[in-house]
TIVO-739602 format. One record per residue (C-alpha): residue in three letters; x, y, z. Coordinates in nm, 2 decimals, padded with zeros to 4 digits. Layout:
N
- ALA_X_Y_Z $
...
END
This chain:
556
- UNK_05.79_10.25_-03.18 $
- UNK_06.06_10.23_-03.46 $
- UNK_06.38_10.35_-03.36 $
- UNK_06.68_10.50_-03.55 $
- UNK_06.92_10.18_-03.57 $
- UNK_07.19_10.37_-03.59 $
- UNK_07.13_10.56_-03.20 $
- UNK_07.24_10.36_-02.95 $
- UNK_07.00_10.32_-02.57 $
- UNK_07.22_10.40_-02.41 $
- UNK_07.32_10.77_-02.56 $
- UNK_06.93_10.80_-02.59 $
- UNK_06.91_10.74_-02.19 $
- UNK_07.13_11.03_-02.12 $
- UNK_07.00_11.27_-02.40 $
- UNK_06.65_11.19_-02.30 $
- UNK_06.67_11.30_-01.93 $
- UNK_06.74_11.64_-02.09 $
- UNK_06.47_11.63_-02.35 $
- UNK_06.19_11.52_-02.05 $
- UNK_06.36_11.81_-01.80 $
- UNK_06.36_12.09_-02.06 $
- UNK_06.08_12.03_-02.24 $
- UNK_05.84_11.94_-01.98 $
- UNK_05.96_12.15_-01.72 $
- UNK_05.95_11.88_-01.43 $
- UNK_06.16_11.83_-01.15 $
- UNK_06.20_11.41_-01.14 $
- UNK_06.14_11.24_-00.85 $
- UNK_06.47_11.10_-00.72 $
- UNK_06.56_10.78_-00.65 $
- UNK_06.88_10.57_-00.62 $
- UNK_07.16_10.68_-00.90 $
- UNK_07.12_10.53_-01.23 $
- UNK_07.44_10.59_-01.41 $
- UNK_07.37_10.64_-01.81 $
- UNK_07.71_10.59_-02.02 $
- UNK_07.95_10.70_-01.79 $
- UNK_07.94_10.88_-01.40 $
- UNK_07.86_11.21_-01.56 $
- UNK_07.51_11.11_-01.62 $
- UNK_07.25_11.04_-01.38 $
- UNK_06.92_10.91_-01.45 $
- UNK_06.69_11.10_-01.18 $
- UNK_06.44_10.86_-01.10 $
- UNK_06.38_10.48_-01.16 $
- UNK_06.43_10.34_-01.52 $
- UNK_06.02_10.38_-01.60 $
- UNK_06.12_10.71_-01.59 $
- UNK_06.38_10.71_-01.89 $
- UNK_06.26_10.80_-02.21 $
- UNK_06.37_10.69_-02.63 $
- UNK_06.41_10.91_-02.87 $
- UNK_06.28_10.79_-03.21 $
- UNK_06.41_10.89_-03.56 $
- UNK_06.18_11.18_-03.64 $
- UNK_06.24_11.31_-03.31 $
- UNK_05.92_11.13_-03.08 $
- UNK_05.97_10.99_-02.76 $
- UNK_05.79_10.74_-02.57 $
- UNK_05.85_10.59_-02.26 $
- UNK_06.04_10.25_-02.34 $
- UNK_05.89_09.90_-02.29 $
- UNK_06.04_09.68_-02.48 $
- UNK_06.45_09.76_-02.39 $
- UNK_06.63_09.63_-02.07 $
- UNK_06.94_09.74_-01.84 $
- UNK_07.10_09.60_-01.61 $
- UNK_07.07_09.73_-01.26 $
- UNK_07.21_09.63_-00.89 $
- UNK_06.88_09.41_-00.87 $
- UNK_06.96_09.25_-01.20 $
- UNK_06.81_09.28_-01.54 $
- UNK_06.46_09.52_-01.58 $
- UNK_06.22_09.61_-01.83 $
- UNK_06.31_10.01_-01.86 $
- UNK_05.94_10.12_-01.85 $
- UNK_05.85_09.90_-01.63 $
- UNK_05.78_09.88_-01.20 $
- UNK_06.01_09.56_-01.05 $
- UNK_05.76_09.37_-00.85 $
- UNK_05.77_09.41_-00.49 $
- UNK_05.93_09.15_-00.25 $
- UNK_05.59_09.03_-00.07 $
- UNK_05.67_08.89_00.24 $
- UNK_05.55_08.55_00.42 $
- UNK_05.19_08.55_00.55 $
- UNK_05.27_08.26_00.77 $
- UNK_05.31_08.26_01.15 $
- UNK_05.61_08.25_01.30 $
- UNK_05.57_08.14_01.65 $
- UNK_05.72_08.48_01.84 $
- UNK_05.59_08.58_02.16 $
- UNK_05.66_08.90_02.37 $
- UNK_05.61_09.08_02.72 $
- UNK_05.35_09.31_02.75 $
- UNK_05.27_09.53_03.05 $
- UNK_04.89_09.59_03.06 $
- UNK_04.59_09.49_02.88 $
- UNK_04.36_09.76_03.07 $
- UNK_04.34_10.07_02.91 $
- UNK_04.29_10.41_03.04 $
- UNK_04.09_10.59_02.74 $
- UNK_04.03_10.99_02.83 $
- UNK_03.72_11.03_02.67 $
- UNK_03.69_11.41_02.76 $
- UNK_03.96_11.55_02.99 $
- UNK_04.22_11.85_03.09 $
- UNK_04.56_11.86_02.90 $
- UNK_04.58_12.26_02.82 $
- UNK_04.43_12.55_02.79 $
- UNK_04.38_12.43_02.40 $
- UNK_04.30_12.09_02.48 $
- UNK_04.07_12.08_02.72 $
- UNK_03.71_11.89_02.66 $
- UNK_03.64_11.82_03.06 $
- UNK_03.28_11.86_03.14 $
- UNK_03.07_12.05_03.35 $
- UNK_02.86_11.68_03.46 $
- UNK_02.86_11.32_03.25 $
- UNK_02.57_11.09_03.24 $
- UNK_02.57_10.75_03.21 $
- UNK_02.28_10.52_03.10 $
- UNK_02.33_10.12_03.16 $
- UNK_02.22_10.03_02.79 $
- UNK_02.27_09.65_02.88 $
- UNK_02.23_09.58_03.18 $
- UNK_02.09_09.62_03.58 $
- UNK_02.22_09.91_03.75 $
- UNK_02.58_09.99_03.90 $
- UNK_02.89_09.96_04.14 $
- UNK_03.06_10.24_04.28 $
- UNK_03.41_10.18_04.39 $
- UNK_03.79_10.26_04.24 $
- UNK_04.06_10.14_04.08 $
- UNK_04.36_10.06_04.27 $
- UNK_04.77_10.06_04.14 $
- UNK_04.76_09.70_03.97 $
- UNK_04.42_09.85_03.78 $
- UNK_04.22_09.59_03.97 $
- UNK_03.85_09.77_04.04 $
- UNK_03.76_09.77_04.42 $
- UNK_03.36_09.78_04.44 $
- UNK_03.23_10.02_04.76 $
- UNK_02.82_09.95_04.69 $
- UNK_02.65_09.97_04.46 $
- UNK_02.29_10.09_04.27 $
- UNK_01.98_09.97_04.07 $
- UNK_01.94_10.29_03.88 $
- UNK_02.03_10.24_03.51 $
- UNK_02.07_10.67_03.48 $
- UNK_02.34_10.83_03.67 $
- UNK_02.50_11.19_03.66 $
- UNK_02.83_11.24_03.78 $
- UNK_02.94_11.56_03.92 $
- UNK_03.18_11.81_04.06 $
- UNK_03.23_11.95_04.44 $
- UNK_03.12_12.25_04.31 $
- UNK_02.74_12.38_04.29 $
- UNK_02.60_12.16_03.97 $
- UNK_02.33_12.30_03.75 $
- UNK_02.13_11.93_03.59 $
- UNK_01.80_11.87_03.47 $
- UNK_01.61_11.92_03.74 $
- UNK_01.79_12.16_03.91 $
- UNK_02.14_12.23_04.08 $
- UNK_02.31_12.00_04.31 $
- UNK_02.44_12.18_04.58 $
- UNK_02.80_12.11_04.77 $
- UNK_02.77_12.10_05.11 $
- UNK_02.61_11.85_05.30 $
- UNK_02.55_11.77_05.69 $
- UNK_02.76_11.47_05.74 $
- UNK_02.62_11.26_06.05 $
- UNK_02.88_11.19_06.32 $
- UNK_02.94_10.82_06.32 $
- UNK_03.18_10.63_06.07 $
- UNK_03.05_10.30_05.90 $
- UNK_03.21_09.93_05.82 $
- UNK_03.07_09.91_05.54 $
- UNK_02.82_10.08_05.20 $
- UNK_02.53_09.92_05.36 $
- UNK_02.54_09.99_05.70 $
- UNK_02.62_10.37_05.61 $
- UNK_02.30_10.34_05.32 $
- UNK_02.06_10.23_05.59 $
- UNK_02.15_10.53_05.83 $
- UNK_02.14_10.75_05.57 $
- UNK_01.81_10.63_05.46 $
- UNK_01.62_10.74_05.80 $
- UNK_01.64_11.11_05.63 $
- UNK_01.44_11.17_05.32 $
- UNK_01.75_11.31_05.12 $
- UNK_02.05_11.10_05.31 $
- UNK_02.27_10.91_05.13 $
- UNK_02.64_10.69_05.15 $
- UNK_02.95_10.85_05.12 $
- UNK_03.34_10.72_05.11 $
- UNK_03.54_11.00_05.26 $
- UNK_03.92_10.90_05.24 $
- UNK_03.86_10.54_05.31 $
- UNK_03.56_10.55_05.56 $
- UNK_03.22_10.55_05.54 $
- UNK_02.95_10.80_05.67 $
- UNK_02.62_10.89_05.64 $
- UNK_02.50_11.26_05.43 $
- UNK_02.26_11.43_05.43 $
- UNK_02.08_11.70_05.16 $
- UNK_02.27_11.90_04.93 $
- UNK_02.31_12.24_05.00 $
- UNK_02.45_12.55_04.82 $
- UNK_02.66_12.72_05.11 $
- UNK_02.77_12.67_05.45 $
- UNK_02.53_12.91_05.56 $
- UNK_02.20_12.70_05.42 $
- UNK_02.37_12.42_05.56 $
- UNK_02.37_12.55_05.87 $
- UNK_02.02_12.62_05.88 $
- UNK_01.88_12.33_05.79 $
- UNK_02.11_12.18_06.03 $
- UNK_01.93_12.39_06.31 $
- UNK_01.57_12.35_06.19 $
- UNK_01.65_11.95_06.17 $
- UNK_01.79_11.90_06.51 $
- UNK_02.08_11.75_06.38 $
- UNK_02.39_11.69_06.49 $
- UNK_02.63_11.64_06.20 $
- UNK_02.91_11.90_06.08 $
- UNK_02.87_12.07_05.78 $
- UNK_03.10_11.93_05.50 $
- UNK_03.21_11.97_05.16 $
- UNK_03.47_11.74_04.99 $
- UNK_03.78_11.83_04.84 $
- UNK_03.84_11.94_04.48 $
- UNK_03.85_11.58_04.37 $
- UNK_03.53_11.50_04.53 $
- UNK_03.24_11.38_04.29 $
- UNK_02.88_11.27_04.37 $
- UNK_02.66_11.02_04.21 $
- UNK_02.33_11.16_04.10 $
- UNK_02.00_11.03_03.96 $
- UNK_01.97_11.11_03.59 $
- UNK_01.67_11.44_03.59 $
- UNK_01.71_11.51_03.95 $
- UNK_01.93_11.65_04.24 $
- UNK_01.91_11.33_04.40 $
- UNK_02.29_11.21_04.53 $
- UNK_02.31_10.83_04.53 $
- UNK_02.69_10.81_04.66 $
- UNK_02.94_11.07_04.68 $
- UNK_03.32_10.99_04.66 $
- UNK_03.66_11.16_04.81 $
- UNK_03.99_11.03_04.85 $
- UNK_04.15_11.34_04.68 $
- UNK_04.48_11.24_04.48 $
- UNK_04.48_10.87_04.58 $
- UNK_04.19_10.72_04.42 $
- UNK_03.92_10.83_04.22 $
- UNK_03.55_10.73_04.19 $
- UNK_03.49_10.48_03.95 $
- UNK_03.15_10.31_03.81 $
- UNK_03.09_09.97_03.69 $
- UNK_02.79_09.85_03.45 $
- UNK_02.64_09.54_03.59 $
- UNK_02.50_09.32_03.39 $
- UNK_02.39_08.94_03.53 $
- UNK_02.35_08.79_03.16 $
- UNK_02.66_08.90_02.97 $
- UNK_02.88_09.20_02.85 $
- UNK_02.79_09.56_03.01 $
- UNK_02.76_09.81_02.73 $
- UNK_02.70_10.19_02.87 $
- UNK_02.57_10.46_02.70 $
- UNK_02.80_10.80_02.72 $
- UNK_02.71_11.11_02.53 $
- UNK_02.63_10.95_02.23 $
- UNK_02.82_10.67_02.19 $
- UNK_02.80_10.28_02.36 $
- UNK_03.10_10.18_02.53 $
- UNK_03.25_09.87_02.72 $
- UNK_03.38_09.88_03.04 $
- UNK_03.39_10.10_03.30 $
- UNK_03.41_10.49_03.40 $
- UNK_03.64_10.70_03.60 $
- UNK_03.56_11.08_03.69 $
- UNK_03.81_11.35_03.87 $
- UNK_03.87_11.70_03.86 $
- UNK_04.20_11.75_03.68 $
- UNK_04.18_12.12_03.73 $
- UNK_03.90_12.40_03.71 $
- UNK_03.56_12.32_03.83 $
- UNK_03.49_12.00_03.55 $
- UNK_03.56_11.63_03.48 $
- UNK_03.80_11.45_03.37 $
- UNK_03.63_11.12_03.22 $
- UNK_03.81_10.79_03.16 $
- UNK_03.68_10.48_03.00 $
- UNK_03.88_10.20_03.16 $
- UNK_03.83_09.87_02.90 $
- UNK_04.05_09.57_02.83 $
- UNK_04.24_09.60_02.51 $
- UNK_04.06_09.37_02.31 $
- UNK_03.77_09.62_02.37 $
- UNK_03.94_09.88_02.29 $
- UNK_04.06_09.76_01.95 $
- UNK_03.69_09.68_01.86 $
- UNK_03.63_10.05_01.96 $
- UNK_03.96_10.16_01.74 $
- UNK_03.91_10.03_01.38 $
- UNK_03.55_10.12_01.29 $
- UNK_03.72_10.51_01.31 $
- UNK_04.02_10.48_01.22 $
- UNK_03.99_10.25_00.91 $
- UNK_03.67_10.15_00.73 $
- UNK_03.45_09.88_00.89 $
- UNK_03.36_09.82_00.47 $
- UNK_03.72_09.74_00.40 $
- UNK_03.89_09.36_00.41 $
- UNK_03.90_09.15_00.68 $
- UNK_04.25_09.10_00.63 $
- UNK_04.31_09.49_00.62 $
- UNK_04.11_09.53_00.87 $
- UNK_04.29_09.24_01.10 $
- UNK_04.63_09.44_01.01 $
- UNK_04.45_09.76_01.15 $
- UNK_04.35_09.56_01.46 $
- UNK_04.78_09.50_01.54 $
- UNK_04.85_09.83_01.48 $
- UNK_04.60_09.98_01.74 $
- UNK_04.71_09.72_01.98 $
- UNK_05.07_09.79_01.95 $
- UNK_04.99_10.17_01.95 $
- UNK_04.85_10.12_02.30 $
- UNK_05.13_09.90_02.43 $
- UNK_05.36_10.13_02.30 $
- UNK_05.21_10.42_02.48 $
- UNK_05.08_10.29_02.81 $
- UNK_05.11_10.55_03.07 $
- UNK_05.25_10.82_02.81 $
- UNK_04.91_11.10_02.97 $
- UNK_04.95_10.93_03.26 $
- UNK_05.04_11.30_03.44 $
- UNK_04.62_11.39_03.36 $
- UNK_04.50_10.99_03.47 $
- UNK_04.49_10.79_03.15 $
- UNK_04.68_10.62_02.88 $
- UNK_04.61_10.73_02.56 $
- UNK_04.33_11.00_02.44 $
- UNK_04.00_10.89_02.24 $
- UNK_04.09_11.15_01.96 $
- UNK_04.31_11.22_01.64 $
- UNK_04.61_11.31_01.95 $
- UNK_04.62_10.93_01.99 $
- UNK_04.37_10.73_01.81 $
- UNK_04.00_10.80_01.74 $
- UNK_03.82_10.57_01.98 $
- UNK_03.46_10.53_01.99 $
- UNK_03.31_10.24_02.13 $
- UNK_03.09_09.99_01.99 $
- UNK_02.89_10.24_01.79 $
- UNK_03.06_10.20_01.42 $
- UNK_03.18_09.86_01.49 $
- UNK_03.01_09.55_01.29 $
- UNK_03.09_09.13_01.27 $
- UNK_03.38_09.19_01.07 $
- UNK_03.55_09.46_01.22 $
- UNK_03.48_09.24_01.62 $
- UNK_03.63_08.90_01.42 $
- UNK_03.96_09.11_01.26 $
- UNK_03.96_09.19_01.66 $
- UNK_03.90_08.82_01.76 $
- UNK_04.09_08.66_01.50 $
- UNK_04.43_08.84_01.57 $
- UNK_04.39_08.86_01.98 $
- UNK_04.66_08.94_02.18 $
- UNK_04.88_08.98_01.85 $
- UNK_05.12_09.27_01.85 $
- UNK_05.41_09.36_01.63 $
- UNK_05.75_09.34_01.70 $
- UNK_06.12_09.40_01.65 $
- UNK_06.41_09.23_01.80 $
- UNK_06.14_09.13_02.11 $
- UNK_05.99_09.46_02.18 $
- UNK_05.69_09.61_02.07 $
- UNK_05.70_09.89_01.78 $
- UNK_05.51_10.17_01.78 $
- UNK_05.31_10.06_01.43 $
- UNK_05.23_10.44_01.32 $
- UNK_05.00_10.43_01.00 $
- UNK_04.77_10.69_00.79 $
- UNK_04.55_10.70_00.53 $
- UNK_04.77_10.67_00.19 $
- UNK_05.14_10.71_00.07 $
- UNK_05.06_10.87_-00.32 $
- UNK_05.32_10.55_-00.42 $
- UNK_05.59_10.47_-00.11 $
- UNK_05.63_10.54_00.23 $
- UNK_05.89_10.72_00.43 $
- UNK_06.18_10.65_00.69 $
- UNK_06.11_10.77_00.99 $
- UNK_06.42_11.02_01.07 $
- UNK_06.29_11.19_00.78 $
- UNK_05.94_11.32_00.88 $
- UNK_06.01_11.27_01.25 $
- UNK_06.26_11.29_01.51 $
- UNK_06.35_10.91_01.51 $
- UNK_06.52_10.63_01.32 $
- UNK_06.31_10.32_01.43 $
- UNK_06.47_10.05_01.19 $
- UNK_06.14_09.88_01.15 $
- UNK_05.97_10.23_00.99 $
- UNK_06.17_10.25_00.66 $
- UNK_06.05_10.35_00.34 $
- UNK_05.91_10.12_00.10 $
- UNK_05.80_10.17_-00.30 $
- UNK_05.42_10.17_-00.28 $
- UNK_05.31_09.97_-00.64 $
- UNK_04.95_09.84_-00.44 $
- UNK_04.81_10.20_-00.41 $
- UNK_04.80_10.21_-00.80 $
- UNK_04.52_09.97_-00.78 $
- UNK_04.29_10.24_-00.58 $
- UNK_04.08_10.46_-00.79 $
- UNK_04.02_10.86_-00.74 $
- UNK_03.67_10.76_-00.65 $
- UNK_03.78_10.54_-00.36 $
- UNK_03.99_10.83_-00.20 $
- UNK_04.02_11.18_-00.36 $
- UNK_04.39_11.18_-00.24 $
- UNK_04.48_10.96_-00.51 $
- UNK_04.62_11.22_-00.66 $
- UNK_04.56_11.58_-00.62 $
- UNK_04.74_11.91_-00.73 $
- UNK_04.77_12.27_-00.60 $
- UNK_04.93_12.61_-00.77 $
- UNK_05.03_12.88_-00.62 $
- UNK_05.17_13.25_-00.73 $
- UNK_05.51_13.32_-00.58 $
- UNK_05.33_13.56_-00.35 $
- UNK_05.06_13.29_-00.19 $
- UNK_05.41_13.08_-00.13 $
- UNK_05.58_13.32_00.06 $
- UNK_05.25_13.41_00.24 $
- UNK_05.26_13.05_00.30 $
- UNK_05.57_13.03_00.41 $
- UNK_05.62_13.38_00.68 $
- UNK_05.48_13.14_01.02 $
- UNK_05.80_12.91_00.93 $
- UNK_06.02_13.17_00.95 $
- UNK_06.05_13.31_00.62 $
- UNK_06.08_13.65_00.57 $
- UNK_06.17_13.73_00.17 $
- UNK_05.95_13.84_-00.10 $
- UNK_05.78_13.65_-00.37 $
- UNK_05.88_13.34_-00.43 $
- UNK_06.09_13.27_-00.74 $
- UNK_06.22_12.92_-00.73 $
- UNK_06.16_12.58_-00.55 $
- UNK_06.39_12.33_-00.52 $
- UNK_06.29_12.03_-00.35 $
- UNK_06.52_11.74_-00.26 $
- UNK_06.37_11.33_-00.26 $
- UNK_06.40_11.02_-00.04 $
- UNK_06.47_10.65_-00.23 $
- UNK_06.06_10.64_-00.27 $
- UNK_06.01_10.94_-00.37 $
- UNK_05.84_11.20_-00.09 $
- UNK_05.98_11.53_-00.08 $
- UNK_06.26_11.54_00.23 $
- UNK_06.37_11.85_00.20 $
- UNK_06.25_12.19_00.00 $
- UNK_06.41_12.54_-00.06 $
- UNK_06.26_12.84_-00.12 $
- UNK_06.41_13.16_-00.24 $
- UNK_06.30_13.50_-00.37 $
- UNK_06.48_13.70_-00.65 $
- UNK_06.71_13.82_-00.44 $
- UNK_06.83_13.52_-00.24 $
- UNK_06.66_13.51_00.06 $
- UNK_06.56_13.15_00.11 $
- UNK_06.42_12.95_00.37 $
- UNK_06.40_12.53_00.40 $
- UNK_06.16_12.31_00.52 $
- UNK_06.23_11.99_00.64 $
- UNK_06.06_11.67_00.80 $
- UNK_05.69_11.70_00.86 $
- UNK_05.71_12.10_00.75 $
- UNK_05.75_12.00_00.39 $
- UNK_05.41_11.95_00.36 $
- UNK_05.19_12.09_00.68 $
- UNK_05.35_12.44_00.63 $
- UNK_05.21_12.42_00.26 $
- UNK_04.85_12.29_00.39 $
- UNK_04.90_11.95_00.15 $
- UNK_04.82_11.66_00.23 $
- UNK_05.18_11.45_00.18 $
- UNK_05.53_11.47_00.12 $
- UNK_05.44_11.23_-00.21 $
- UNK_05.47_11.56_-00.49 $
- UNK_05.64_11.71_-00.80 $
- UNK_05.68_12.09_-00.81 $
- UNK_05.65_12.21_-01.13 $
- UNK_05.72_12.60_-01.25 $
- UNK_05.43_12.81_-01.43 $
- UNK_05.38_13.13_-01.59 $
- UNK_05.19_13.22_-01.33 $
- UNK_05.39_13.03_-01.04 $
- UNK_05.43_12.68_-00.92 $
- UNK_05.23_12.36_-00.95 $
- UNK_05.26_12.10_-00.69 $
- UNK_05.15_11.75_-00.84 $
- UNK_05.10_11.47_-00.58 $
- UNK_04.89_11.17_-00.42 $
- UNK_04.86_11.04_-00.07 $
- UNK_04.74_11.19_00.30 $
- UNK_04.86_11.15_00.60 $
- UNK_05.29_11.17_00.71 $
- UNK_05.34_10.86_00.52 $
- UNK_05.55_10.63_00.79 $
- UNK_05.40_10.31_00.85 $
- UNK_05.11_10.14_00.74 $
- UNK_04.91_10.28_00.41 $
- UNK_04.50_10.18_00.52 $
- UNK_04.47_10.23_00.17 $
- UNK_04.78_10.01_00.04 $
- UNK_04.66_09.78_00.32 $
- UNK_04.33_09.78_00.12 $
- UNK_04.46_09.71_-00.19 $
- UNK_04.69_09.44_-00.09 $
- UNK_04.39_09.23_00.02 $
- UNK_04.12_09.32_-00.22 $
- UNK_04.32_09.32_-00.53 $
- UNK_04.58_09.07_-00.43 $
- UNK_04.42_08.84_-00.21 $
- UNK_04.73_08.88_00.06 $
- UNK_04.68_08.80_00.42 $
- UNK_04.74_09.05_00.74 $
- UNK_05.06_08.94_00.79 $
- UNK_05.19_09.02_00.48 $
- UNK_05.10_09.36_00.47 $
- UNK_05.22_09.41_00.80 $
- UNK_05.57_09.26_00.72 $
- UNK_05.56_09.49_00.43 $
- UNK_05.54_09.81_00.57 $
- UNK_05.67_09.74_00.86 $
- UNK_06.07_09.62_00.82 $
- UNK_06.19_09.30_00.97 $
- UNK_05.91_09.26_01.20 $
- UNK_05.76_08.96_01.38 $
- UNK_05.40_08.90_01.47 $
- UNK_05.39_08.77_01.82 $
- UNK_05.18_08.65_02.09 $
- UNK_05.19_08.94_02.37 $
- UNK_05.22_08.77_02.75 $
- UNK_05.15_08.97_03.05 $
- UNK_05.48_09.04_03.23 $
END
């Protein structure tokens, strides 16, 4: 564009952050100060966003003049390439202090979160039958017996409706104590509807399954038997065959153990069908409360992971994005081992901690990213980091005081230049816009506390990379109320803190791009850092995640 020779760039800086805010009506997204002429005038925003004003009044964004910045000399116009950090190893190893995860797969947490079930069936996909034992303190599983039935049921001390029709919970429990599963099996086995049971760390022999003490009784009496009627305690389960009413092994050691199952298989890798989906591993069932089960996949890590990524990120996306993925789960865990620990497991198999779903989803390259990056977690001054990620950033990501609680030093906010590469059709939050009347806002706005009328102006206040840190509301006549942290976008319903707000004649319109809370790991920059760019998993880990290491986790 031809310019007036006789206007100097640096008066047109100044004069053009006032022609771009009064004639556009945008509110810049802020970044560092960039001083224009003298400390009086701030550039809001980066230099791409400065403007030149031409001699018959045009303006264009510049490309072809430069300024000097704290970074040295840039293009105005123009993005400064990003620092990408080293993809090679760097030798680090750290302590670790479990690679056996407790999954709850449906469980008891509150009144709002509560997925326990009334009975869980199991179905030995590959493989010959069962163990029935429990897990001790070190997570080491302690077999009791075991079965050649490939369909079990798990359930309650409480009468069960199945297929086939309801197990009952009372039983006639023979007099003598066992040494051992078989022994208490065989004795069982003289009745046509005995089986084993482990009652706070004996054996004995059962028999029926009955639906009060008063049937009980009587078949008792018309037996000839003489056993004590019995029911277990509220953490008692029995072991049914799939269709029928048929206990194989019931379990009680109330709080001190619960009754676990293990998938044998002679010829490789156990793989268990549960409600849908094939897992690794083994099961755990309790009652956590109410009359229903609690139910715990316990797996190894590496497991896990594979069970992680094909939900969590895209088992289409790039090996190297998908290896990245694979150290983030992985940390997550190690991170939070123990944190449900109260209700019997580690982490939860939903969006609380991270979508886990066994085997189903999962494909060769989501099992190598798992295989190729084993036992790799991410680190910071030799401790693990709790590698939060989400889908995409709309163009940077966040420090982590300011959508959380927080300041991790590793979870700092980076400029995002590798989401530009991803097109709408890949992700509809590439960008995406909203409007809303004053009305709708303050609508919007009365379960955080605000309690004026329509909503008259917005004023939102940015990080260094642009997401929205703070925002005030007020109506006409001052009332006002300001959101902060993860509010400045979940009390609006969008999908980031990565917007413009812009006033209409009819209200406001909220520009942005991204989903998720925008600390961490972009899947999507991840993506695009390995398709377009051909970078390796430690690079984009390094990138989003500040001054980390890579390192070899070793069992304390």
């Amino acid at each position: 564009m031809k310019l007036n020779k006789s206007i100097f760039l640096s008066f047109l800086l100044a004069a053009a952050l006032c022609f771009s805010v009064l004639c556009t009506g945008e509110h810049a997204s802020a970044a560092s100060s960039i001083y224009v002429n003298d400390s009086q005038n701030v550039l809001s925003g980066d230099l791409s966003s400065a403007y030149v004003v031409g001699d018959k009044g045009t303006v264009s964004v510049t490309g072809g003049a430069y300024a000097i910045t704290g970074s040295g000399v840039e293009q105005i116009g123009q993005t400064a390439a990003p620092n990408i950090p080293s993809g090679d190893p760097d030798g680090t190893t750290v302590s670790v202090s479990q690679q056996t995860v407790r999954v709850g797969l449906y469980y008891y947490y509150s009144s709002s979160r509560n997925t326990a079930l009334s009975s869980a069936s199991l179905e030995n996909k590959a493989g010959s039958g069962y163990q029935f034992g429990y897990y001790d303190s070190s997570r080491t599983f302690i077999a009791l017996g075991s079965t050649d039935v490939t369909t079990l049921t798990m359930v309650p001390n409480v009468n069960t409706a199945v297929n086939g029709g309801t197990v009952g919970c009372y039983h006639i429990k023979l007099p003598n104590a066992y040494a051992d599963f078989g022994s208490a099996k065989y004795a069982a086995s003289q009745y046509s509807e005995g089986f084993p049971a482990y009652i706070n760390g004996t054996y004995y022999a059962m028999i029926g399954n009955y639906q009060s003490a008063a049937e009980t009784n009587n078949a008792r009496t018309s037996m000839g038997i003489a056993g004590e009627i019995f029911t277990g305690s509220s953490r008692c389960v029995a072991v049914t065959k799939t269709g029928t009413t048929k206990i194989l092994f019931e379990f009680d050691c109330g709080t001190n153990a619960n009754l676990a199952v293990h998938p044998v298989n002679n010829s490789g890798k156990a793989i268990t069908w549960f409600k849908g989906y094939a897992y690794y591993g083994d099961f755990e069932y309790f009652r956590y409360t109410s009359d229903k089960l609690t139910v715990i996949n316990i797996v190894n890590i590496e497991d896990y992971v594979k069970g992680v990524i094909p939900y969590e990120m895209s088992s289409s996306f790039p090996l190297e994005a998908l290896k990245a993925q694979a150290l983030c789960a992985r940390s997550y865990f190690a991170t939070n081992v123990g944190r449900y620990s109260a209700y019997g497991f580690d982490l939860t198999a939903d969006t609380y901690s991270q979508v886990y779903r066994g085997t189903n989803s999962a494909n060769s390259t989501t099992d190598a990213a798992v295989d190729a990056t084993q036992g790799e977690y991410v680190t910071y001054n030799g401790a693990v980091c709790s590698t939060l990620y989400f889908s995409s950033d709309g163009g940077g990501t966040e420090d982590s005081e300011n959508v959380f609680t927080t300041a991790y030093p590793y979870l700092r906010g980076v400029l995002d230049p590798f989401e530009n590469d991803i097109t709408q059709s890949q992700t509809s939050y590439k960008s995406w816009s909203y409007e809303f009347t004053g009305a709708q806002l303050a609508s919007k706005l009365a379960s955080s506390g605000y309690s004026g009328g329509a909503v008259v102006s917005v004023t939102p206040e940015y990080s260094d990379t642009n997401n929205v840190i703070k925002i005030t509301f007020a109506d006409a006549n001052g009332v006002s109320k300001t959101l902060t942290k993860t509010s400045c976008y979940s009390a609006l319903g969008l999908p980031s803190i990565h917007y413009t707000v812009t006033q209409s004649a009819t209200g406001f319109v909220i520009n942005g791009g991204g989903w998720g809370h925008n600390v961490g790991m972009s899947q999507w920059g991840a993506y695009s850092m390995a398709k377009n760019y051909g970078l390796n998993y430690r690079q984009i880990i390094r990138y989003y995640f500040t001054g980390v290491n890579i390192s070899q986790g070793i069992v304390a």
